[in-house]
TORKE-271811 format. One record per residue: x, y, z of N, C-alpha, C in turn. Coordinates in steps of 0.1 Angstrom, whole numbers, plus 5000, padded with zeros to 4 digits. Atoms other than C-alpha are relative to their C-alpha. Layout:
BEGIN
XYZXYZXYZ/...
! end
This chain:
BEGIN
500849885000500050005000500950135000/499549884998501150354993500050075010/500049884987502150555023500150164993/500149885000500950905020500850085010/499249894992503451185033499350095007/501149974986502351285067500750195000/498949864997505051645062498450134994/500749845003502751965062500450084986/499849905012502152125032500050195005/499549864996503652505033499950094989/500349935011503252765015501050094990/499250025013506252784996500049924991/500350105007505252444986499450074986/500949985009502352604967500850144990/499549965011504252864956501049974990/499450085014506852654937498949964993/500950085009503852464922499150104994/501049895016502352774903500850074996/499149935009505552904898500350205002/500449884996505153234918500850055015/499349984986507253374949498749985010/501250024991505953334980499350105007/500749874994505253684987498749994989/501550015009502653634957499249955006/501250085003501553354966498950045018/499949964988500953505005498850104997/501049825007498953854988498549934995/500850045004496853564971499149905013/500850064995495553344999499250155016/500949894996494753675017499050094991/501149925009492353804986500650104995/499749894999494654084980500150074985/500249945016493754284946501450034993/498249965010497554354938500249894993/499450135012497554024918499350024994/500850035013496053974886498749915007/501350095002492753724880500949855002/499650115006494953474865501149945009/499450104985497453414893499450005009/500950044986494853394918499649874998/500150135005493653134897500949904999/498750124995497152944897500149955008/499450004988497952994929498749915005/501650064994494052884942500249854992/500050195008494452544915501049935011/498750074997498252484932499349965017/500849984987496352524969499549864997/501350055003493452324958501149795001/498950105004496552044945500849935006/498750004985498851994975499449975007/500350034985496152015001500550095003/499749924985497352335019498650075005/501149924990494852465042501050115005/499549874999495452835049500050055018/500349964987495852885090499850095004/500449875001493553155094500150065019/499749934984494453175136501450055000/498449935001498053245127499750114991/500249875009497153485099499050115009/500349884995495153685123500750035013/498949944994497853705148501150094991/498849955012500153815116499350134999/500349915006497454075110500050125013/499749904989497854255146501350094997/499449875000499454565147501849985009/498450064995503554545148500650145009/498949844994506354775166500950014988/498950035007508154695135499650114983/500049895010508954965102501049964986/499150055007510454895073500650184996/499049825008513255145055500649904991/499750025013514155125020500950104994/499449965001516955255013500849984984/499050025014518855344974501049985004/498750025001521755314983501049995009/499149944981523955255016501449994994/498749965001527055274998500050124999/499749815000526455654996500049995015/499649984988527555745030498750125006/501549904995524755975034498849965002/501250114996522055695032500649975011/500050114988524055535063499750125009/500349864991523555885083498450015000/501450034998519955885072499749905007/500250104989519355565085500249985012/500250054987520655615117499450125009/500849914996518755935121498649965001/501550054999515655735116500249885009/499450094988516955445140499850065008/499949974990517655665165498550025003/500549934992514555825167498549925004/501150145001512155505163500149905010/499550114984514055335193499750105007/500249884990513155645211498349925005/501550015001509255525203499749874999/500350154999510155155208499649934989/500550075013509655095173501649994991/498550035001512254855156500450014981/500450015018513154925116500849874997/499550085012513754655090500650054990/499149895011516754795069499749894990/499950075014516454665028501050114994/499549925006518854835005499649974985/500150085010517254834972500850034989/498949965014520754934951499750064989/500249855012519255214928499049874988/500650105008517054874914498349985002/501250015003513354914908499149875003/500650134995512354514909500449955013/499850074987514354454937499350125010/501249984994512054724955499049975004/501350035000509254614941499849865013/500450144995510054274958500250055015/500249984982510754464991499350005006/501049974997508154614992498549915004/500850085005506054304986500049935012/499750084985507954125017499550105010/500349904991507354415037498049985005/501250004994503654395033499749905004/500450144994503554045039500849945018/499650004983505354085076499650085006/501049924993502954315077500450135012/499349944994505054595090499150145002/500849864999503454935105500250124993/500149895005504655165084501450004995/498749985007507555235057500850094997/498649874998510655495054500149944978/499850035018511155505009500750104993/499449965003513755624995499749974983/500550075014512555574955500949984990/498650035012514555384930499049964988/500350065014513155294896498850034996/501349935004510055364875499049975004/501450015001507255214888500350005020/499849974986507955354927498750065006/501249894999504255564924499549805002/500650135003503055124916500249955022/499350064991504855034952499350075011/500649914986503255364975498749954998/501549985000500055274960499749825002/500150144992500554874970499950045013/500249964985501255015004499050085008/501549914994498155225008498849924996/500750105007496354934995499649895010/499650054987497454745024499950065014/500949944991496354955043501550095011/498849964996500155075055500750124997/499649895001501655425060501149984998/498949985004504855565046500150124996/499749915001506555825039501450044992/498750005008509155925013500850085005/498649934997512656055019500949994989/499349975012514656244998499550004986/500550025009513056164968498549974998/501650024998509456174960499750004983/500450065013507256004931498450034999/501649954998503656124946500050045008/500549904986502556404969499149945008/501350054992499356274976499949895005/500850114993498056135005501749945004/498650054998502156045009500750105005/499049894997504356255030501249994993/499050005009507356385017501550035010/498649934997510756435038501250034995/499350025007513556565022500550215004/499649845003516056925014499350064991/499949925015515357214989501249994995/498450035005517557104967500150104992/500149855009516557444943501350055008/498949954990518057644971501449935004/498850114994520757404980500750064988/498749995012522457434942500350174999/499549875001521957824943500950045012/498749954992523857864973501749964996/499050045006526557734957500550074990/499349885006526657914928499750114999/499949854993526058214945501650005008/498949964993529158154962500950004993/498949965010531458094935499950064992/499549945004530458354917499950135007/499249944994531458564943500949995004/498350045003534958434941500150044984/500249965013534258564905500249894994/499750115007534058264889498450014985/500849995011531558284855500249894989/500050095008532257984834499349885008/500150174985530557694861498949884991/500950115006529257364849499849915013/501150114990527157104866499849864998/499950135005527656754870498549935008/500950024993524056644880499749824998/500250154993522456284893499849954985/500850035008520756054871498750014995/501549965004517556134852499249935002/501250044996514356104862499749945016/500149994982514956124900499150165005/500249824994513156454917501050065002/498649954991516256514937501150054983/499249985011518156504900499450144995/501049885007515156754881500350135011/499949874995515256984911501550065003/498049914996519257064918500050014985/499949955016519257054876499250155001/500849835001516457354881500850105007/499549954995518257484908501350064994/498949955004521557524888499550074991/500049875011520057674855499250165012/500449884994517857924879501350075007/499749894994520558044898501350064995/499249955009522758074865499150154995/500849925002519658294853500050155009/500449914989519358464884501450144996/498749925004523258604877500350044990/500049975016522558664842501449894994/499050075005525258374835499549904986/500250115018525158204800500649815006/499750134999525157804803501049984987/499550075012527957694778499549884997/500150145000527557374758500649965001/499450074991528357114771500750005014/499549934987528757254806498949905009/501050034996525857094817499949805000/500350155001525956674825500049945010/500550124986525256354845500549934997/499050085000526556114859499449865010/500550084989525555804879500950025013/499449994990526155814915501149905008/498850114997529755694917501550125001/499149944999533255844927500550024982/499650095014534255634890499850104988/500949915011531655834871500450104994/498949894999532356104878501250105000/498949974998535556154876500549934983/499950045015535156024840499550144991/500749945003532456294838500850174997/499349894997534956584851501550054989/499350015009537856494828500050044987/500549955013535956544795499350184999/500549844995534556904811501650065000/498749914996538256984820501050044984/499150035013539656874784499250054988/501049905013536857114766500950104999/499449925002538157374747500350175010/500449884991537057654771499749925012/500750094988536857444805499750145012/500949894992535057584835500949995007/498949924985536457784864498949985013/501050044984533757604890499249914993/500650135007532157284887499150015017/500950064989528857214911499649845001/500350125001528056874919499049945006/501250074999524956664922499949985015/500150054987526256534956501949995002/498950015000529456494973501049914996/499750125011530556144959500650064987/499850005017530756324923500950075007/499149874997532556604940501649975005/498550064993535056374953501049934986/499550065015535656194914500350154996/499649835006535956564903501250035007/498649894994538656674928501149864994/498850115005540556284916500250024987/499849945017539956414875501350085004/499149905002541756714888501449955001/498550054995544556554906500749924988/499450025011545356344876500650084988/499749915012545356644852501150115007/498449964989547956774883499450205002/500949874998545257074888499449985015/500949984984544157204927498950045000/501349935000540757234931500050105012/499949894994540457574946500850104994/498849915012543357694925499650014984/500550035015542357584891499150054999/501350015008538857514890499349985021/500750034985536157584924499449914994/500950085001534257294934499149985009/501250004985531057274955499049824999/501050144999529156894964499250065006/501349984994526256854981499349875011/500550074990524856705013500749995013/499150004987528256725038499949895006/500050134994528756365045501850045009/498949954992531556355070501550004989/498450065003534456255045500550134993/499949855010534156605028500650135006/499049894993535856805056501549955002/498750144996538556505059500949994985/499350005009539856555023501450084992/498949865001542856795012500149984981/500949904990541457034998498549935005/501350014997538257025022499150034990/501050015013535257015000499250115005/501349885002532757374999499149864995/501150115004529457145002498650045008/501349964994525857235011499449895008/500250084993525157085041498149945003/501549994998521356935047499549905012/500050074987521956725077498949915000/500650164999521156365072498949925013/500050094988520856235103498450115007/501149914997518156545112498949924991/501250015013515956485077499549855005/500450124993515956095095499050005010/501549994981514256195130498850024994/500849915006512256445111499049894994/500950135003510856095089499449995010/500650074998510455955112499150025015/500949924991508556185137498549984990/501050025007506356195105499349924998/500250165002505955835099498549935014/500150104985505555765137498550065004/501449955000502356065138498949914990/501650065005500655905113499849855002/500950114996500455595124499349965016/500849994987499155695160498950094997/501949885004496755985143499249934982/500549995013495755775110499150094989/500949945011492756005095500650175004/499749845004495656325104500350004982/499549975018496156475067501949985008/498650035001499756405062500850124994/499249825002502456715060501149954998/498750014999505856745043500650085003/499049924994508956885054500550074993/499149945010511057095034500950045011/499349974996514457135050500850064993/499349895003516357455047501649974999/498650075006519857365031500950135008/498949904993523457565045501149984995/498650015007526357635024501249965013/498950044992529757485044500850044992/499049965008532457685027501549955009/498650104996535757485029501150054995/498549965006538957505007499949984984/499950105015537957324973499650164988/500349865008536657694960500950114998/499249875003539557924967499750085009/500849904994539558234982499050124989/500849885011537558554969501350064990/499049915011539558744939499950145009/499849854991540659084953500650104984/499349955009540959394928501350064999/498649905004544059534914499950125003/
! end
């Protein structure tokens, strides 16, 4: 006689047998509209196939209210994500509430799939740093789910979604407002990657506060770069080896600002002597360089609390409307710009 296998069917089982992760297959034995027709229908045949019965006394312990937050973070090799994060740490252990760090590496699907775990440990509320195109698809799974969050740094929808983050506008004009008060008039701009907010707004910010000084953008003054020392420093090279190179370079963030001052050193040019340079955001490594880096500071570790003061109201006042921050940026004038020119 055949012995039938006495091992508990699980619900990875079922999701190998329709061919579906298990965060899918998890969204589907709770009813949850974020899947299609047609994998409900897989997933429900694969169920049906196996024998799993769905333990609905454990899933409504799962569905009680956690101490637990997720954060989603682009990128923690930028040193300015790890300052964020422990500005939102700190201030969440203040409130007894514990985050779940994800890093989703500037990668769109591997959010999406964060995101997807996140709802399914059913976490109280998310920290989103947004990477890839369909980031507006991921706030509106999480509001779906019935779960608050709140974007940092970067934002993909106002509504109904708080926003924490700098003026980055302001941020790039303080900058070149400062170098060209070292008289500097030729300045180009090595900005993020396209189609970030954070990229479009310091891009606005640099043509306005060229505008503002009646300054002419040359061509080719104006480019991007992905966020990398490497980039960078690829990016700065081909600006320095133009026929007319600039006498001040602003930079997306301090990372680029740091490939920019290594272009120079190769080409055996001082930044501050040659060519001013200004970054942006004042990660600690930017006073620690020779020369110190001129960088607009917007205090990481603050814009963190600040989340997550936000985060933490709306999930004790759910039906308050939801408010963002705008943090006021602060030039840090260092060494990388020079001093002022003085007349003859």
């Amino acid at each position: 006689m055949e012995r039938r296998s006495t091992r508990r069917i699980k619900l990875d089982d079922v999701a190998k047998h329709a061919g579906v992760s298990r965060a899918t297959a998890s969204l589907v034995v709770r009813n949850s509209n974020l899947i299609t027709p047609e994998t409900h229908e897989r997933v429900r045949a694969s169920m049906q196939a196996l024998g799993y019965i769905y333990n609905q006394s454990a899933g409504s312990l799962r569905s009680q209210k956690t101490k637990t937050l997720g954060m989603v973070i682009a990128d923690i090799s930028n040193p300015f994500y790890a300052q964020l994060a422990s500005g939102i740490e700190w201030a969440c252990y203040q409130q007894d509430f514990m985050t779940i760090f994800a890093d989703s590496a500037e990668d769109g699907e591997r959010q999406r799939m964060i995101i997807e775990r996140l709802i399914q440990h059913n976490v109280a509320g998310v920290f989103l740093s947004a990477s890839g195109d369909r980031s507006a698809d991921d706030l509106v799974a999480l509001g779906t789910a019935g779960i608050p969050a709140v974007q940092i740094m970067r934002h993909v929808q106002r509504q109904n979604v708080p926003y924490v983050g700098p003026d980055n506008i302001a941020g790039i004009q303080l900058g070149i407002d400062h170098v060209v008060s070292l008289g500097k008039r030729n300045i180009a701009f090595i900005g993020g990657p396209p189609g970030k907010s954070s990229s479009e707004e310091r891009l606005h910010g640099f043509k306005k506060g060229m505008s503002k000084h009646k300054l002419k953008v040359r061509k080719g003054f104006i480019q991007s770069s992905a966020i990398s020392r490497h980039e960078a420093m690829n990016v700065t090279l081909a600006l320095l080896n133009l026929p007319e190179r600039p006498d001040a370079i602003i930079c997306y963030n301090d990372l680029m600002a740091f490939g920019a001052m290594l272009a120079m050193q190769r080409l055996g040019m001082t930044p501050g002597k040659h060519v001013a340079l200004v970054g942006f955001d004042d990660i600690p490594e930017s006073s620690l360089w020779t020369p110190s880096l001129t960088t607009v500071s917007i205090d990481a570790r603050n814009i963190g609390r600040l989340a997550a003061r936000v985060l933490l109201d709306k999930i004790a006042n759910p039906h308050r409307v939801p408010r963002d921050i705008i943090v006021d940026p602060q030039l840090i004038v260092r060494e990388s710009c020079g001093e002022r020119m003085t007349e003859s």
